[in-house]
One Martini backbone bead per residue (centre of mass of N, CA, C, O) as a GRO file, in nm:
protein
   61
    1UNK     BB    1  -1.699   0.472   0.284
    2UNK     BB    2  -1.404   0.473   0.201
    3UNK     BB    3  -1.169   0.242   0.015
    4UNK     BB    4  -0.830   0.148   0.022
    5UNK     BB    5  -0.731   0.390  -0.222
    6UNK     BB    6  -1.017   0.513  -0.336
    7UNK     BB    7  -1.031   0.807  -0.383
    8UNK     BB    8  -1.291   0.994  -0.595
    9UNK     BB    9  -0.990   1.238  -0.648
   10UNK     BB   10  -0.809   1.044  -0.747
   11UNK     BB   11  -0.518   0.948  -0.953
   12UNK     BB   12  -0.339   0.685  -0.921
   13UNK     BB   13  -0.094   0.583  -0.748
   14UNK     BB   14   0.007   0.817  -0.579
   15UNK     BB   15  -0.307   0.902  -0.502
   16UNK     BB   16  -0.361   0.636  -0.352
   17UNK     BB   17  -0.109   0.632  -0.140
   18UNK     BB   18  -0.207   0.910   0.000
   19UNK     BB   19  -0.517   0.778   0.078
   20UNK     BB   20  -0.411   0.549   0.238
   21UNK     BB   21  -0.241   0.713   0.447
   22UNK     BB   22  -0.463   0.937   0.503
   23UNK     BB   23  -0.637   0.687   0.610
   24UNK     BB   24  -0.428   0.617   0.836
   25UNK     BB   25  -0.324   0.874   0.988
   26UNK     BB   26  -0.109   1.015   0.766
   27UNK     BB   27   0.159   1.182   0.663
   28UNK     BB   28   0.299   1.341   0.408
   29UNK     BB   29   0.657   1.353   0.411
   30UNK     BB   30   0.999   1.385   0.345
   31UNK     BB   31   1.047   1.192   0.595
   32UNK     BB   32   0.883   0.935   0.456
   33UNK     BB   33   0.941   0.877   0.175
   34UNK     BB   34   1.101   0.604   0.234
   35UNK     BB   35   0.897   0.450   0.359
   36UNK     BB   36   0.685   0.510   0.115
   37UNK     BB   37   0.849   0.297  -0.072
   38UNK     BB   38   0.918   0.048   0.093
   39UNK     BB   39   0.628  -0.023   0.099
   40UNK     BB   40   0.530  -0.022  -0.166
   41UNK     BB   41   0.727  -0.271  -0.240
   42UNK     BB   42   0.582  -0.467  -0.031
   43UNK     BB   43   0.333  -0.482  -0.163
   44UNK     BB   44   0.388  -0.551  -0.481
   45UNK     BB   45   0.560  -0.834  -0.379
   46UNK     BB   46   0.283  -0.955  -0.287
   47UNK     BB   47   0.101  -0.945  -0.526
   48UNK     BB   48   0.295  -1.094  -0.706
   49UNK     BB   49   0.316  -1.363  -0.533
   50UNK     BB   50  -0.013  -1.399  -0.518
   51UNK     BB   51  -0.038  -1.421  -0.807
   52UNK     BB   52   0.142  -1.668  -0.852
   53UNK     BB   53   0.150  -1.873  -0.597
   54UNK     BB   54   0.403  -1.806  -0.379
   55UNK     BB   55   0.281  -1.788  -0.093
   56UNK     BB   56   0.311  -1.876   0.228
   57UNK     BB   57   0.160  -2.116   0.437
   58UNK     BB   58   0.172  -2.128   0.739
   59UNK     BB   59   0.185  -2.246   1.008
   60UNK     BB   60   0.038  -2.430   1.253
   61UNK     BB   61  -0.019  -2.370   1.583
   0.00000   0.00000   0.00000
């Protein structure tokens, strides 16, 4: 099993993102690609909060 974004034929953030997509059993195509920037960037600024130590954590239930 590969894992996520890791597929060992693509290279690079866009060829992640499309291995990331079709592991999730979707297809990139123009219809999406609005969405698939929009995640990309929720992504990118979750990563970024969760490293500098940003992240809230939940309260509990």
């Amino acid at each position: 099993m590969v894992g996520l974004g890791r597929h060992p034929r693509v290279d690079g953030p866009a060829g992640r993102l499309k291995a990331s997509v079709a592991w999730l059993g979707r297809t990139v195509d123009d219809r999406s690609a609005l969405d698939l920037v929009r995640w990309l960037g929720m992504v990118l600024e979750g990563e970024r909060l969760n490293r500098a130590g940003l992240v809230p954590i939940p309260p509990a239930a």
